[in-house]
N, C-alpha and C positions, 0 to 999 in steps of 0.2 A: 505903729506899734512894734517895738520889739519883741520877737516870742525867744526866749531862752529854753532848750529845750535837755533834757535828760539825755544817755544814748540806751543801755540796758534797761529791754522792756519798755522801752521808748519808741524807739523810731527800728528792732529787731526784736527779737524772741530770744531773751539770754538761754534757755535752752539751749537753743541752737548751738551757742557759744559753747558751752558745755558739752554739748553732742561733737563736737569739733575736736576738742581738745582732748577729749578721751579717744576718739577716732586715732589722732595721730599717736599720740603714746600706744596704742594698740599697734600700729603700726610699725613703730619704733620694737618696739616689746617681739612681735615675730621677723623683724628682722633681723635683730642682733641676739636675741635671747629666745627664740622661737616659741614663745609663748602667745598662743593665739584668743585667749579668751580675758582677754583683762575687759576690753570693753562693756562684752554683758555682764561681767562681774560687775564694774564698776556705775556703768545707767539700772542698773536694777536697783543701785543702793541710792543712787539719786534721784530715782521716778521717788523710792520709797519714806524720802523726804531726809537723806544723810548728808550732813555737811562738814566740811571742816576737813576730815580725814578720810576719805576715800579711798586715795591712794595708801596708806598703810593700810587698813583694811584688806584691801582687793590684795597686795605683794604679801601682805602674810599669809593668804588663804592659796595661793599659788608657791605659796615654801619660797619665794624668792625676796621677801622682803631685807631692804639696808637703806638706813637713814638716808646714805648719801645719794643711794638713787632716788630714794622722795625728793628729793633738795632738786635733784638732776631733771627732775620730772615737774616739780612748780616751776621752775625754770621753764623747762622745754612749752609747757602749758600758756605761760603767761606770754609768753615771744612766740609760738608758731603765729601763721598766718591764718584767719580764721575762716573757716568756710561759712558763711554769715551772708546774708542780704537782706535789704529794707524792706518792712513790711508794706505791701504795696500801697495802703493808705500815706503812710509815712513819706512815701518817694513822691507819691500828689502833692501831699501837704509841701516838701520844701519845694520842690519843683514849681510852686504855686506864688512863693511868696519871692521878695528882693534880698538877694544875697547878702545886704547889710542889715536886712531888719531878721537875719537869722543867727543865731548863736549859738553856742552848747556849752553846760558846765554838766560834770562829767567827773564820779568818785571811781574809785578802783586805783589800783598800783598802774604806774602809768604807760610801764612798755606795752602793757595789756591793751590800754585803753587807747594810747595812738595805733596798735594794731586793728582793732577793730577800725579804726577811723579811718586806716587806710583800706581796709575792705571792704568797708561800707562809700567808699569815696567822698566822704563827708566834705571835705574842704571844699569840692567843687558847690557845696549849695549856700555853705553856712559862710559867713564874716570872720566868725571870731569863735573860739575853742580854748576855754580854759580846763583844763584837766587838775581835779587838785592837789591830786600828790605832786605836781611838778612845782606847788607852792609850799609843801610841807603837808606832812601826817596830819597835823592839828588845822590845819584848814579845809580837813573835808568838814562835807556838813553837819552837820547844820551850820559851820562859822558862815557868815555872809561875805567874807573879803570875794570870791568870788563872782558873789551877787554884783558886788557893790565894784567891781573892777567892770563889769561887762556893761553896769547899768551906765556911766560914761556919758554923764551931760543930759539922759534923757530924765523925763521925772519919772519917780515910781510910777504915776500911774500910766505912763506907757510903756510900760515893765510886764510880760505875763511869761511865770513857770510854766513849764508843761514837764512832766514828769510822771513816775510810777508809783514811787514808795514812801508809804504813809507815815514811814517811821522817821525820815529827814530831810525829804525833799524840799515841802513845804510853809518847815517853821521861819526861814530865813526871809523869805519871801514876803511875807507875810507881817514880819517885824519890821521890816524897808518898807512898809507902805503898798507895794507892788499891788498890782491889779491881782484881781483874785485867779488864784491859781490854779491852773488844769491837771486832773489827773486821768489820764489816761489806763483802763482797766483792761487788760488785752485777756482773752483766756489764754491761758497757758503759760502766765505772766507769775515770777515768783511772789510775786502779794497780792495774786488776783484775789484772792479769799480775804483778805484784810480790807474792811470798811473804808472808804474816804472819806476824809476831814471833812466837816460842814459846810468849811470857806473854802473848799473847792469844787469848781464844776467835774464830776465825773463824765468820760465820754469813750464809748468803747473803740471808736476810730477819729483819728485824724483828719478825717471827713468831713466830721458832726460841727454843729453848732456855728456854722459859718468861718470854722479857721480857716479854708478854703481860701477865703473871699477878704481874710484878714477882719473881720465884725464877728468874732467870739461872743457868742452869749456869759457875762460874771455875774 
C-alpha cells in the first residue's frame, strides 16, 4: 500500500507553524525596531480566529505599520526555519512503514513548505514529495496531477490519502478510484470543527485503525 500523506495538520500542528513564525518576527521586531509586543498582539488575533492580515493589523496598532515591511515580513515568515516537530503518533506511523511505500503531496507557497520538510526531516522517512506550488498555482488541490504523478504504476487501489482538510484534500483522491481516504482529526488542528466526508475513515491518531501495521480499516 502506498499512503500518500498531507504535512500541515498532518503529520504536526500548523499552530505550531504559526506560533514560530510570529515568534521570529517578534524577534526581529525587538531587535531592530525595539518593539516588543507584536507577538501577543498578533496569537491573540489568531487564537481569535483572524486570517489573512494579521500583520497589518498588529503594525498599525503599534503606529509602525508600511507595506513594504508586511512584504519584508511574509517573506521573513514563509523562509525562516520553523520551530516545528512530528506529532509523536506521526513519527510511529512513518518510522513504521517502507520508505517507498511513503509519500507526501503538500499545498502551501513552496519555500514554506520545503522549510517545514526540512524541519520536520521528512525525506529521511518518505520516498517521494510533491509540493504543488513547485508544479504551478493551478495544480494545487484539488487538481489530481499530483495524485496522479506519485500514484506511478500502482493501481488506485493501492493508493490511500491521509490528510486534514475537508475542503480539498479529498476530492482528488477519490475521483482517481484511490482507496478510501483518511482523515485525520487532530484537536488543535485548523478544521478540527469541520465534519469529514462519508468516504473518509476519520481517526484522531496515526496510531488507529491498524496504519501502524499498514491494514488500515476503508
Amino acid at each position: 500500500m502506498l499512503y500518500v500523506l498531507d504535512i500541515d495538520d498532518t503529520l504536526y500542528l500548523e499552530r505550531d507553524y504559526v506560533r514560530s513564525g510570529f515568534s521570529f518576527i517578534n524577534a526581529w521586531l525587538t531587535k531592530h525596531r525595539h518593539v516588543k509586543d507584536f507577538f501577543k498582539r498578533a496569537w491573540y488575533l489568531f487564537e481569535s480566529g483572524v486570517q489573512g492580515n494579521i500583520f497589518d493589523i498588529v503594525l498599525h496598532d503599534l503606529g509602525i505599520f508600511d507595506d513594504n515591511l508586511v512584504k519584508y515580513f511574509v517573506k521573513l515568515y514563509r523562509t525562516h526555519r520553523p520551530d516545528i516537530s512530528l506529532q509523536s503518533d506521526a513519527k510511529k506511523f512513518l518510522t513504521s512503514q517502507r520508505r517507498e511505500d511513503l509519500a507526501i503531496i503538500s499545498d502551501g507557497y513552496s519555500c514554506a513548505q520545503w522549510a517545514k520538510i526540512r524541519a520536520l526531516n521528512l525525506e529521511q522517512y518518505v520516498g517521494r514529495i510533491v509540493i504543488t506550488d513547485d508544479l504551478g498555482e493551478e495544480f494545487w488541490k484539488p487538481n489530481p496531477q499530483a495524485y496522479l504523478l506519485l500514484q506511478n504504476g500502482r493501481t488506485p487501489e493501492e493508493c490511500v490519502y491521509i490528510g486534514d482538510n475537508p475542503f480539498k484534500d479529498f476530492d482528488a483522491p477519490a475521483k482517481l478510484g484511490w482507496a478510501s481516504s483518511i482523515r485525520i482529526r487532530r484537536d488543535g488542528s485548523l478544521f478540527s470543527a469541520i465534519d469529514t466526508p462519508e468516504t473518509c475513515t476519520e481517526v484522531k491518531s496515526l496510531t488507529e485503525n491498524g496504519l501502524l501495521t499498514g491494514n488500515a480499516i476503508n
